[in-house]
C-alpha positions as CSV (number, residue, x, y, z in Angstrom):
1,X,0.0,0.0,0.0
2,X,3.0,2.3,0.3
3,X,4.9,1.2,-2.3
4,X,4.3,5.0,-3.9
5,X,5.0,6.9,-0.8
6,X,8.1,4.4,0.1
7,X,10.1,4.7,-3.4
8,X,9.5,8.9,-3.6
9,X,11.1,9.3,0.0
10,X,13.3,7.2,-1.0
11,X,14.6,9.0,-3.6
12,X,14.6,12.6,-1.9
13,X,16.7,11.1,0.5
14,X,19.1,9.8,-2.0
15,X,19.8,13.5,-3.0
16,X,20.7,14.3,0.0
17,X,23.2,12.0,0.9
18,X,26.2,13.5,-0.7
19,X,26.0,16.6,0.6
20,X,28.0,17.5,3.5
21,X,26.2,20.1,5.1
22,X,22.5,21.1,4.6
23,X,21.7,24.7,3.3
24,X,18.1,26.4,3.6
25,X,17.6,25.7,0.1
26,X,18.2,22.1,0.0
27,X,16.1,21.6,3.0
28,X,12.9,23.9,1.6
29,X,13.7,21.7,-1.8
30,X,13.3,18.3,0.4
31,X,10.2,19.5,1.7
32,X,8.6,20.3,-1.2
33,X,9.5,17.0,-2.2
34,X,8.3,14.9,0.9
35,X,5.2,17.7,0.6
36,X,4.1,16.5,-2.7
37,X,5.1,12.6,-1.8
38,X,2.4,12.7,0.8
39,X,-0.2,14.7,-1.2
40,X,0.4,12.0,-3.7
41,X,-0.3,9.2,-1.4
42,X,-3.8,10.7,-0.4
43,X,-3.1,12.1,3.3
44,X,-5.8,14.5,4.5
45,X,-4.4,18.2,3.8
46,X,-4.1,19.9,7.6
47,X,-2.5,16.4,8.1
48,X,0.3,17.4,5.6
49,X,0.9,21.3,6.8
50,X,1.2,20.4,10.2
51,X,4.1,17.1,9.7
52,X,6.0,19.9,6.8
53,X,6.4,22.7,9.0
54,X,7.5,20.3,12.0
55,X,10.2,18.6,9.6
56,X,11.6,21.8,8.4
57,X,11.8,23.5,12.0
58,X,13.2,20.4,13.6
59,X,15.5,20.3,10.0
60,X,16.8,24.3,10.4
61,X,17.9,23.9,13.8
62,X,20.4,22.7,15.8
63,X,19.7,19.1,15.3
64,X,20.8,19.1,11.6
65,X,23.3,22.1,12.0
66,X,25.4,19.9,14.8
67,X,25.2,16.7,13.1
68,X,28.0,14.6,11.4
69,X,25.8,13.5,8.8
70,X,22.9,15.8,8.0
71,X,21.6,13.6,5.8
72,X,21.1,10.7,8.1
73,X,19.6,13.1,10.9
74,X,16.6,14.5,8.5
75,X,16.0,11.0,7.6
76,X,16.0,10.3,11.3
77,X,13.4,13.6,12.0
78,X,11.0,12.1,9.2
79,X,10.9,8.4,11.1
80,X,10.2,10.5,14.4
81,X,7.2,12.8,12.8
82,X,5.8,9.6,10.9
83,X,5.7,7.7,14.0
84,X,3.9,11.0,15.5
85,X,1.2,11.2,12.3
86,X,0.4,7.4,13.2
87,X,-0.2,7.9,16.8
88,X,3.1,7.3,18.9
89,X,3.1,4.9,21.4
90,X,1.3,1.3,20.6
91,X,-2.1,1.4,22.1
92,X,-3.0,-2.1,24.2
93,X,-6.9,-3.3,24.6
94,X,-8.3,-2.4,27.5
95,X,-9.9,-5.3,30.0
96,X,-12.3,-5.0,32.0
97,X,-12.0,-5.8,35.9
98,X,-14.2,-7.7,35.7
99,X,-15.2,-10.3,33.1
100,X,-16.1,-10.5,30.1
101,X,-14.4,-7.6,28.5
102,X,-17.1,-6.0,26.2
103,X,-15.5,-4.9,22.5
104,X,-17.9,-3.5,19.7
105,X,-17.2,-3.0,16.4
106,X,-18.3,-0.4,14.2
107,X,-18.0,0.9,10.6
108,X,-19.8,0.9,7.5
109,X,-21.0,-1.6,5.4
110,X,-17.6,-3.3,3.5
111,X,-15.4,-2.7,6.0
112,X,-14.7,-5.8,6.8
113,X,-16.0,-6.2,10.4
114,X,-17.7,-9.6,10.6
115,X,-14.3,-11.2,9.3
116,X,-12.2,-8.4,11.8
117,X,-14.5,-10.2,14.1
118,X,-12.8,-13.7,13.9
119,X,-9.5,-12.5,13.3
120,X,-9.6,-10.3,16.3
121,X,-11.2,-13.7,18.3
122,X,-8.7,-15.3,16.7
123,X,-5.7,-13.4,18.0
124,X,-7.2,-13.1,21.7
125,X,-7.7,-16.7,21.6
126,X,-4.0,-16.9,21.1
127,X,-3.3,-14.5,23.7
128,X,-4.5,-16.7,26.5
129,X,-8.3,-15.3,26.5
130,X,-11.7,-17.0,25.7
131,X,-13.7,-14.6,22.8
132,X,-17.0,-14.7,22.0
133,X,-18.5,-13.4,19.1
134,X,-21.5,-11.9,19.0
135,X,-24.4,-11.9,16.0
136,X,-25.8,-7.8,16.0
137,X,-25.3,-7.5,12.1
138,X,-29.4,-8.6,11.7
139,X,-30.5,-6.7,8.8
140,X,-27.5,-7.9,6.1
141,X,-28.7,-10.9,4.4
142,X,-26.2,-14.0,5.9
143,X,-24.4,-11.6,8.1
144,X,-25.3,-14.2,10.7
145,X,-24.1,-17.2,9.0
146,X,-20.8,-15.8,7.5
147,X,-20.0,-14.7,11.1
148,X,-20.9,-18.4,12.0
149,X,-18.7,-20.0,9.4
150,X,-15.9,-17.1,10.5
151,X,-16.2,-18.4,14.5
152,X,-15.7,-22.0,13.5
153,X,-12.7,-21.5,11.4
154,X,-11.0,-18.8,13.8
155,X,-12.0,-21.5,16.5
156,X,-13.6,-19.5,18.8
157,X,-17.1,-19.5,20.6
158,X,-20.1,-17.7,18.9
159,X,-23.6,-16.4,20.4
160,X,-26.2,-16.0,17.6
161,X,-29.9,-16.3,18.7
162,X,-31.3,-14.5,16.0
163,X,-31.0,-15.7,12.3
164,X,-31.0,-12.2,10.8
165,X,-32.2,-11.6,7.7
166,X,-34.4,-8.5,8.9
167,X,-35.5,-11.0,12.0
168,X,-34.5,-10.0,15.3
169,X,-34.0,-7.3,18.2
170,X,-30.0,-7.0,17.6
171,X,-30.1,-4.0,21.1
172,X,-32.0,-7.6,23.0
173,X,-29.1,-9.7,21.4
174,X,-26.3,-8.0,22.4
175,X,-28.2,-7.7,26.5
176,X,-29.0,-11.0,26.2
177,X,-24.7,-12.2,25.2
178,X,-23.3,-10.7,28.5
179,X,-24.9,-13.4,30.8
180,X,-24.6,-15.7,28.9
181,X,-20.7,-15.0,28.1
182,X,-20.4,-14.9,32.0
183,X,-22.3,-18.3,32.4
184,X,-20.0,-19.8,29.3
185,X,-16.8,-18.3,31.1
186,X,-16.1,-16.8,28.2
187,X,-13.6,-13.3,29.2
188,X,-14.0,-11.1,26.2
189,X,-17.4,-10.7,24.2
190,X,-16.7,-9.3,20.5
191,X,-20.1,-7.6,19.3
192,X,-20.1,-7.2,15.6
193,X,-22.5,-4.3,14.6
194,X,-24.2,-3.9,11.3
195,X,-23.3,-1.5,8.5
196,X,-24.5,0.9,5.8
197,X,-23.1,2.0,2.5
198,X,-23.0,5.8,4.3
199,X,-23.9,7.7,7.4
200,X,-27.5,7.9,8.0
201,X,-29.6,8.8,11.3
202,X,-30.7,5.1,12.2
203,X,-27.4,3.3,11.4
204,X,-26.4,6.1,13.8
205,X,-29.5,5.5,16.5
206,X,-28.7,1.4,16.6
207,X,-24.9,1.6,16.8
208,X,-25.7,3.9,20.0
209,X,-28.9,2.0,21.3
210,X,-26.0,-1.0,21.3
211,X,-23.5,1.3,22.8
212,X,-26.1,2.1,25.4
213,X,-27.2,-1.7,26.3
214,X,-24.0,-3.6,26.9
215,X,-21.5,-0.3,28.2
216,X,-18.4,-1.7,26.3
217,X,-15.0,-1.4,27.2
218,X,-13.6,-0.9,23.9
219,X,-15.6,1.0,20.8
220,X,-13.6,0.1,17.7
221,X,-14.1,1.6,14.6
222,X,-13.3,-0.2,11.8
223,X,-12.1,1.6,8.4
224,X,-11.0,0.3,5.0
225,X,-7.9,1.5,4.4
226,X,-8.0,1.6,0.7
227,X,-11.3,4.0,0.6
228,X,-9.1,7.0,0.7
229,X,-9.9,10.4,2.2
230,X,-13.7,9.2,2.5
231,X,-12.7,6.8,5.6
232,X,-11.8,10.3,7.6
233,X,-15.0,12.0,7.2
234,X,-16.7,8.5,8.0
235,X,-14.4,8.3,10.8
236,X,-15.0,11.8,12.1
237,X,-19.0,11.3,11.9
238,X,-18.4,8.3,13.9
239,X,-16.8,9.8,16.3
240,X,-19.1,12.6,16.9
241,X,-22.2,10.8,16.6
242,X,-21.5,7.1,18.2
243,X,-18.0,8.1,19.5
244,X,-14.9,5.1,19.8
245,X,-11.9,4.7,21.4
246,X,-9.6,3.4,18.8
247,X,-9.4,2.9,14.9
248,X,-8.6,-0.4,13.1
249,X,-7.3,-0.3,9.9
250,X,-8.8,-3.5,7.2
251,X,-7.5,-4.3,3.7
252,X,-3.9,-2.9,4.5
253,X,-2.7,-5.2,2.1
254,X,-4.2,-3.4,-0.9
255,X,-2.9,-1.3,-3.2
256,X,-4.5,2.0,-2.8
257,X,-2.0,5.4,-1.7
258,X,-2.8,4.3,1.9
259,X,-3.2,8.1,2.8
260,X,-6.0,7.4,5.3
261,X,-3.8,4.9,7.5
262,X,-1.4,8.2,8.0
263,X,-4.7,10.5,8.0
264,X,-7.0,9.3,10.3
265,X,-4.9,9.2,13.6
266,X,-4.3,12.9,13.6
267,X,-7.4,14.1,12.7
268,X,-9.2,12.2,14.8
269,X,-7.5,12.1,18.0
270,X,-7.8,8.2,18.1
271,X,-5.0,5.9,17.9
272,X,-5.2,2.9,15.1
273,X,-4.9,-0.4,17.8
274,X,-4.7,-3.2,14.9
275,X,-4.3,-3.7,11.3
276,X,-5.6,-6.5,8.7
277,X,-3.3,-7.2,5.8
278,X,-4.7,-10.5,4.0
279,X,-7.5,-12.3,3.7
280,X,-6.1,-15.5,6.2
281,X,-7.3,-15.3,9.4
282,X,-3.6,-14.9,11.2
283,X,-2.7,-11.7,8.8
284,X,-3.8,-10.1,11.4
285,X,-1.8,-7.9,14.4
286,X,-1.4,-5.1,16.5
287,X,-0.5,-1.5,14.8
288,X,2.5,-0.5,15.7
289,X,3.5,3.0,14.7
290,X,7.1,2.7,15.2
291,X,7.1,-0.4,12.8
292,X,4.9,0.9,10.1
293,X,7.5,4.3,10.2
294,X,10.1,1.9,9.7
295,X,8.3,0.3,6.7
296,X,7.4,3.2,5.1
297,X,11.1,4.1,5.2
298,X,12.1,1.2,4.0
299,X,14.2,0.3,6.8
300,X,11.7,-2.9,7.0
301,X,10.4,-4.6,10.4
302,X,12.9,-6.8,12.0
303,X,10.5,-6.9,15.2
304,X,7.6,-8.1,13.7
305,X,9.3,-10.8,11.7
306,X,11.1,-12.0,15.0
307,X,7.6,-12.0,17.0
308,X,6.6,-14.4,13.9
309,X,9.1,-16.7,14.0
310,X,8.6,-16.9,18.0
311,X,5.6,-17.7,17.2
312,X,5.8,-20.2,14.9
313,X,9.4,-21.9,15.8
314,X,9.2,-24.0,19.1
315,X,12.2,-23.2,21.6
316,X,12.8,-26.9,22.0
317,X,12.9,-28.1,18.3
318,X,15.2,-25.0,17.8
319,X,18.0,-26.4,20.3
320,X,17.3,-29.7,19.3
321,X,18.5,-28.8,15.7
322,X,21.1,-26.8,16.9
323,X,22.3,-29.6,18.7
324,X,22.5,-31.3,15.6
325,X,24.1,-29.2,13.6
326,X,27.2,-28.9,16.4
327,X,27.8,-32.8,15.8
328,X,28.8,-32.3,12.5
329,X,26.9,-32.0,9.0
330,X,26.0,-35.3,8.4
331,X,23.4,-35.1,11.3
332,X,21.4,-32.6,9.6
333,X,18.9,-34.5,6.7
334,X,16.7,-33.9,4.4
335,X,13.8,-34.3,7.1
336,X,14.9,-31.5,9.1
337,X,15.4,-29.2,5.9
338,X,12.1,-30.2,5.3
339,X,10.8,-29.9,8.4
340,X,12.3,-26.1,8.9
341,X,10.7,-25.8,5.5
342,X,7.2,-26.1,6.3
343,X,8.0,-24.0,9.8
344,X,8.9,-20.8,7.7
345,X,5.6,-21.5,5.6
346,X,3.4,-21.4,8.6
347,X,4.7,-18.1,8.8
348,X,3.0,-16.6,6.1
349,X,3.7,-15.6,2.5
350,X,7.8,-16.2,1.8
351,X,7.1,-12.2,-0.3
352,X,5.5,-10.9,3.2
353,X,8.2,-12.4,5.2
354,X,11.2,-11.2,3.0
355,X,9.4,-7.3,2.8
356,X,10.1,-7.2,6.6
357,X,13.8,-7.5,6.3
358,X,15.7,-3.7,5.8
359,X,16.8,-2.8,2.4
360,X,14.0,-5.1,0.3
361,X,12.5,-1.9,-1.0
362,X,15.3,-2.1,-3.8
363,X,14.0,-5.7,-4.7
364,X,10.6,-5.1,-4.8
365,X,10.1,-6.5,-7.7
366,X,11.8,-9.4,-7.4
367,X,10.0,-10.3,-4.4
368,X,6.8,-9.4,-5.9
369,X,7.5,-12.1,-8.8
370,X,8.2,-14.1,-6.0
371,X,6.9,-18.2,-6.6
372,X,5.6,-19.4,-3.4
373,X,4.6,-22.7,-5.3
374,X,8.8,-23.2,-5.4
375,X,8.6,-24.4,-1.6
376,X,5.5,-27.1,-2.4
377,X,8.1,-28.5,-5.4
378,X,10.7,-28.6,-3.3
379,X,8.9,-30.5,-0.4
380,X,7.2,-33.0,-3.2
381,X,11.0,-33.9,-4.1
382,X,11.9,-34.8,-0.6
383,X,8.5,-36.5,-0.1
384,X,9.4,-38.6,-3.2
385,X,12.5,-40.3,-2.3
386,X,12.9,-42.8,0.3
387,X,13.3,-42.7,4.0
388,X,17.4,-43.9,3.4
389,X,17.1,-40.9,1.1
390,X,16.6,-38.7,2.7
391,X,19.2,-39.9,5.9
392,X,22.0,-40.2,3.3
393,X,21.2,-38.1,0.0
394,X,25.1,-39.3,-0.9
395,X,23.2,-42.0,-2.1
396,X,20.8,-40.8,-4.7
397,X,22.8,-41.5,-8.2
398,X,21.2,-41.1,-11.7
399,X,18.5,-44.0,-12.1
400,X,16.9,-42.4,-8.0
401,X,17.3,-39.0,-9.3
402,X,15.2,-39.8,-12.3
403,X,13.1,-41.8,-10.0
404,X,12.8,-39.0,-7.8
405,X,11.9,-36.6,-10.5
406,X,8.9,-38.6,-11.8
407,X,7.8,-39.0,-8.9
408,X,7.5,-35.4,-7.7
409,X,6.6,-34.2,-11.4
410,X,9.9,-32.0,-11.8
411,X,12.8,-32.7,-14.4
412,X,15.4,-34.8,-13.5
413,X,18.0,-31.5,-13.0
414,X,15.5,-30.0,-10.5
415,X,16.9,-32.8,-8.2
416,X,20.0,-32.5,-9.0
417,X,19.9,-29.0,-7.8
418,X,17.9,-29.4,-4.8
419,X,20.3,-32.1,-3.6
420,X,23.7,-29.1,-4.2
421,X,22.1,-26.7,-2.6
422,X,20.9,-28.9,0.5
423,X,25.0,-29.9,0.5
424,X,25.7,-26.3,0.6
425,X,23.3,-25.4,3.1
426,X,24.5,-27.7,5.0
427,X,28.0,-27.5,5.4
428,X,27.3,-23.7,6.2
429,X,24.8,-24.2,8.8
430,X,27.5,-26.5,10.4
431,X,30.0,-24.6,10.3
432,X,28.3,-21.8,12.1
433,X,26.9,-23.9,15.1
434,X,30.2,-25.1,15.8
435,X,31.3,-21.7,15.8
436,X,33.0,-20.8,12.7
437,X,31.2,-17.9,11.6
438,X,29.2,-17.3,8.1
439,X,31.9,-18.2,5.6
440,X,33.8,-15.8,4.5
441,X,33.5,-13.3,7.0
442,X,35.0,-13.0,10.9
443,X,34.0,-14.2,13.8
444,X,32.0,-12.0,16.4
445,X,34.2,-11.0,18.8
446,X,33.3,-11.6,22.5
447,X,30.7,-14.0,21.2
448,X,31.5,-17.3,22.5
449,X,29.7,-20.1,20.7
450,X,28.5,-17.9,17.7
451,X,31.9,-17.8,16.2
452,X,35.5,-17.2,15.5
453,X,36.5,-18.6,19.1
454,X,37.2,-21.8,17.6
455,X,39.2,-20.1,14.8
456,X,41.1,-17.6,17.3
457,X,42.1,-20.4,19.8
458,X,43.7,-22.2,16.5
459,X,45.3,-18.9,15.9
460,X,47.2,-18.7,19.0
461,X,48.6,-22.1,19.2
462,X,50.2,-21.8,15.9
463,X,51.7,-18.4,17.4
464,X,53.4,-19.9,20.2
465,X,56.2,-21.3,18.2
466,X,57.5,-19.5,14.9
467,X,57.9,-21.9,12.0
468,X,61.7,-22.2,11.3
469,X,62.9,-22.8,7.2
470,X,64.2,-26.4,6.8
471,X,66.8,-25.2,4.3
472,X,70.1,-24.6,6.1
473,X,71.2,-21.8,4.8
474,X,67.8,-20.0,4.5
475,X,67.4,-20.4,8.4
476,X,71.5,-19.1,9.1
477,X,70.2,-15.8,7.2
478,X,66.9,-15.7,9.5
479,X,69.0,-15.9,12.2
480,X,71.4,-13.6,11.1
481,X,69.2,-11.0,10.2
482,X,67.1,-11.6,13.6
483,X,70.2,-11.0,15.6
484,X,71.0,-7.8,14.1
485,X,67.2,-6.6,14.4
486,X,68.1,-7.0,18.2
487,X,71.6,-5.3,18.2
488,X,69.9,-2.7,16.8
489,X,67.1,-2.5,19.1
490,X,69.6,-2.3,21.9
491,X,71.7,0.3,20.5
492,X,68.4,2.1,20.1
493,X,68.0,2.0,16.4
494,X,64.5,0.2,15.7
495,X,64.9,0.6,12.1
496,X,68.4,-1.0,11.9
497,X,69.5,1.5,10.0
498,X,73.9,2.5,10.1
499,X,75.0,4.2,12.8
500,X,77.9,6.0,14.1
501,X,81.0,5.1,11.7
502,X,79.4,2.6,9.7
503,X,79.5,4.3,6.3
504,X,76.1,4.5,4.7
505,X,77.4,4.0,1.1
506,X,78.6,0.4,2.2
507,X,75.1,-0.3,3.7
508,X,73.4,-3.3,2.2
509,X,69.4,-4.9,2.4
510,X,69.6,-8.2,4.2
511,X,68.5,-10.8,2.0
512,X,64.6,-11.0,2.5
513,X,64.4,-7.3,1.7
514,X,66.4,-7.6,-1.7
515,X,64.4,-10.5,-2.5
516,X,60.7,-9.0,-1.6
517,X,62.0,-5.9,-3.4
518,X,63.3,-7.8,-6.6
């Protein structure tokens, strides 16, 4: 969503980095650039003026003025007022004290609230809580069942009395799901609210009436981020009318200027909580403003991808294949490759995954060509060979590769190259949990286990005792000329250059020198 936005930042800050020091000019020119970067990705107007003038008056001070690198610290003052626009500090749910937690949603028609529903059920659930959703959507025809169908696949408990359709009280439905949430022990109660195509006076008058009834803790307005500046007026009649106490953003995943996702905090007052960026029930997470700044920036989200992988990877399997890997590289198999495979799948999309590392903005569209079907082929040629395989691919000559290959539908080189690169892969992954660092670069220093102290203990035993020349005459000149390096150092001459009546023009290069020297 802000690819646009992303690459034209990118670029005014590419014409700044050769400069050394920062006039007026060049920082009014970078304004008008970042100015017309933001107009360009739809963000509301007063939204603009106000995150311009605090760039340039943070940019013409003493902060850029003082700094090594101007360049680095306007960048820097950007990230900061970004992370301002979006609302500063990640804003948590708020619990009740005592149970269930009441959260409504509320939005027009299209947002995407009864799915928000499950996903935000979803990620509770996860948390440690017990969600209930809650059928209030009465007047959209199926509203009720799709939020059924939504419950059962997010896994999580639904109440829904009524079966809609124009049938049903949905003020007596949402009463009614408190006591029975506090008789199913379920903590958090999710009421999903029903919708219009625009603001009118009775989608108004229920959305309060609701309000009203079940006094929740949370009033969550959800907005489709790809609607533009339309989903800040909704958002500001919202406010006024039914009033909320935090935004979340739905469809982030889009590819509309994502102007209202940098709008809607600032002009409303209320911070965005969460964010939806696919159409899976998991793409779904708290908004971190910090994170998205980062993004924008392309600087990518190292945090986020971390929290995944926690996630996903279990602590136990990790040190159990880290185990492996110390024995040596003939423990690690085409199972566990496989197995670590399918653990980076359940992550999400390999293109999502690889946008959250820093610098991927240059690659975009690499990543965006991206075939996630290459992991399926890959894991239908391990699944075709046998169990001994797969132990001992050493074994897999011409006749099992073209075995292999009919078996998984790929050409007879497709296994060939899968069964290099697992060799490669391999031997590098071994090499660094026994401590030998990535190949090809140093060890960490002060890192014990993680590498180079293998390599630097090696080092010092081989410089305990210099290597002498087994030619004779080669070692008499190494001694000679070691000798005189020390008469010299004695007589205070650490060069070993002629001294007092030695007569310069009779001064000759030992023998290593004329020979380095040619």
């Amino acid at each position: 969503m802000f690819d646009t936005l992303s690459d034209r930042l990118a670029s005014t800050f590419k014409n700044l980095r050769g400069k050394g020091r920062l006039s007026e000019a060049d920082i009014d020119a970078t304004a008008r650039e970042i100015r017309i970067a933001l107009l360009e990705a739809d963000v509301a107007l007063p939204v603009v003026r106000a995150f311009i003038k605090q760039v340039k008056e943070r940019a013409t001070g003493s902060e850029v003025s003082q700094a090594l690198n101007p360049a680095q610290q306007v960048i820097k003052i950007v990230n900061e007022e970004l992370i301002g626009i979006l609302g500063g500090e990640t804003r948590r749910l708020r619990f009740a004290k005592t149970a269930p937690t009441v959260i409504m949603l509320a939005g027009l028609q299209g947002a995407g609230k009864t799915t928000l529903a499950g996903k935000l059920g979803r990620w509770l659930k996860g948390q440690g809580h017990a969600p209930m959703l809650v059928a209030c959507d009465l007047q959209r025809p199926n509203a009720v069942n799709q939020l059924s169908v939504v419950a059962e696949r997010a896994g999580v408990a639904i109440f829904a009395p009524e079966p809609g359709n124009g049938v049903g009280d949905p003020v007596q439905v949402a009463k009614d799901s408190i006591e029975y949430a506090r008789g199913k022990q379920h903590d958090v109660v999710i009421v999903d609210t029903a919708g219009r195509l625009g603001i009118d006076q009775e989608l108004m008058q229920q959305a309060a009436d609701i309000r009203d009834a079940v006094s929740p803790d949370e009033v969550l307005f959800v907005v489709d981020a790809m609607i533009g500046q339309d989903a800040v007026n909704t958002a500001e009649a919202f406010r006024d009318g039914v009033g909320f106490d935090g935004v979340v953003l739905s469809k982030l995943d889009g590819d509309a200027r994502g102007g209202a996702a940098l709008s809607i905090a600032h002009v409303t007052g209320k911070q965005i909580m969460f964010a939806s960026n696919g159409e899976k029930l998991d793409d779904f997470d708290a908004f971190h403003p910090d994170r998205m700044a980062s993004r924008i920036l392309g600087m990518g989200d190292m945090l986020s991808l971390i929290e995944k992988a926690e996630q996903t990877f279990s602590q136990a399997e990790a040190e159990k294949m880290a185990a492996k890997l110390a024995k040596g590289p003939k423990e690690f198999t085409l199972d566990d490759f496989l197995a670590q495979m399918e653990q980076v799948r359940k992550m999400g999309s390999i293109s999502k995954l690889l946008g959250m590392l820093p610098g991927m903005g240059q690659m975009k569209d690499q990543i965006n060509n991206l075939d996630e079907r290459e992991v399926d082929r890959t894991a239908a040629i391990i699944k075709s060979m046998t169990p001994a395989e797969r132990q001992e691919p050493t074994i897999i000559n011409g006749s099992r590769r073209a075995r292999i290959a009919k078996g998984s539908g790929v050409d007879v080189s497709a296994v060939k190259g899968l069964v290099e690169r697992f060799f490669d892969a391999r031997k590098m992954m071994s090499k660094m949990a026994q401590g030998g660092g990535m190949p090809g670069m140093p060890g960490m220093p002060g890192m014990p286990g993680v590498g180079g102290g293998a390599r630097k203990k090696k080092q010092v035993k081989q410089a305990k005792g210099k290597r002498k020349s087994g030619n004779p005459m080669k070692r008499k000149a190494e001694e000679e000329a070691a000798a005189a390096r020390r008469e010299a150092a004695q007589s205070g001459n650490p060069l070993g250059l002629p001294q007092g009546g030695q007569d310069p023009q009779n001064f000759e290069l030992p023998e290593e020198f004329k020979k380095f020297m040619g």
